[in-house]
N, C-alpha and C positions, 0 to 999 in steps of 0.2 A: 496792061495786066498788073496787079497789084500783085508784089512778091508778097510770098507766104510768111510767116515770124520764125517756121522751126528755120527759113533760109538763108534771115537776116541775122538770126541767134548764131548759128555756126556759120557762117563768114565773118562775123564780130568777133566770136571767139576764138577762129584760125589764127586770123590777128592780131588782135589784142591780149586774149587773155593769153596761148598758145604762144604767139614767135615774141609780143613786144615784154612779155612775162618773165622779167629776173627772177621772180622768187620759183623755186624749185616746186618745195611742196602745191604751192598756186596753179606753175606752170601742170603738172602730174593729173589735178582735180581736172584741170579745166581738159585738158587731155583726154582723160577718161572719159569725160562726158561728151564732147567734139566727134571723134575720130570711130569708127571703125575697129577691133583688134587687130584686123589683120589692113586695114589701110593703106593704099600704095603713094606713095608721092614720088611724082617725079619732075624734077627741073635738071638744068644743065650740068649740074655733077653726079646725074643718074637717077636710079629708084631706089626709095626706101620702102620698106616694108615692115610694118607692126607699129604698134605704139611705142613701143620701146627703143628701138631705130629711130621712129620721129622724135620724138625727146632729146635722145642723144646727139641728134643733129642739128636741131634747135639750140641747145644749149653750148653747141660747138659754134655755131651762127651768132649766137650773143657774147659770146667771149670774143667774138671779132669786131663787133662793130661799136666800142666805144663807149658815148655817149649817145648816140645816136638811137631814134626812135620811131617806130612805124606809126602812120597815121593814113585814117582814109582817106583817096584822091577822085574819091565820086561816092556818086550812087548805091547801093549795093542791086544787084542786078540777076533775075533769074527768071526762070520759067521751072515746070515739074521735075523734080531731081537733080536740079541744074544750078547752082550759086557762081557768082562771077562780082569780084570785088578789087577795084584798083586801088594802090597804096601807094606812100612815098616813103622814105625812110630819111631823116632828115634832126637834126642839132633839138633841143628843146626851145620852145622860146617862139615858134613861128619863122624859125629862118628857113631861107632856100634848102630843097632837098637833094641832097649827094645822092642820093638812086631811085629809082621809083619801077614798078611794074605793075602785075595784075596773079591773081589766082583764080582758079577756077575749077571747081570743085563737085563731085557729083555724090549726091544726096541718098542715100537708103534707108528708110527704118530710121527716122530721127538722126543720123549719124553722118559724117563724111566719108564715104568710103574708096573716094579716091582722090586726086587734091593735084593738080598742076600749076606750079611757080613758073610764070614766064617775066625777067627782067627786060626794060625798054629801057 
């Protein structure tokens, strides 16, 4: 099955524009247009909920990791409502990646409206 484009635009955007996005205003846009308002995310240090929470967390996730930058580690992968995209987070340059995992994200109305970070 051939994944849909609104599923590969917001799994690109989760990532790229949204977690690997230093600039603020940037990160904010692409937020807005990604997420959900009231959006649940949950990975290992709990759930966030609203855009404004995700941002906040986001930017508190960037302020820790350096130099270090996310990039896709497959495919991006989905079926109806459903996106699923593995990442590595890793130095610039193509070196080896210091962590990697997967998201996976379920889709409504153009939007993500709910988003699971699980690290391997």
């Amino acid at each position: 099955m051939t994944i849909d484009e609104t599923t590969t635009r917001l799994m690109r955007a989760n990532l790229l524009e949204v977690f690997d996005q230093r600039d603020g205003d940037a990160r904010r846009e692409a937020i807005e247009r990604t997420y959900a308002p009231d959006v649940r995310w949950s990975d290992d240090e709990g759930v966030t909920v609203g855009i404004v929470a995700l941002n906040a967390k986001a930017e508190l996730l960037q302020s820790q990791l350096g130099d270090l930058r996310f990039r896709e580690a497959g495919a991006i992968q989905g079926t109806r409502g459903l996106g699923y995209l593995a990442w590595e987070l890793a130095p610039p340059g193509g070196a080896p990646a210091a962590a990697s995992g997967f998201d996976v994200a379920i889709i409504s109305e153009d939007r993500i409206v709910a988003l699971y970070t699980v690290l391997t």
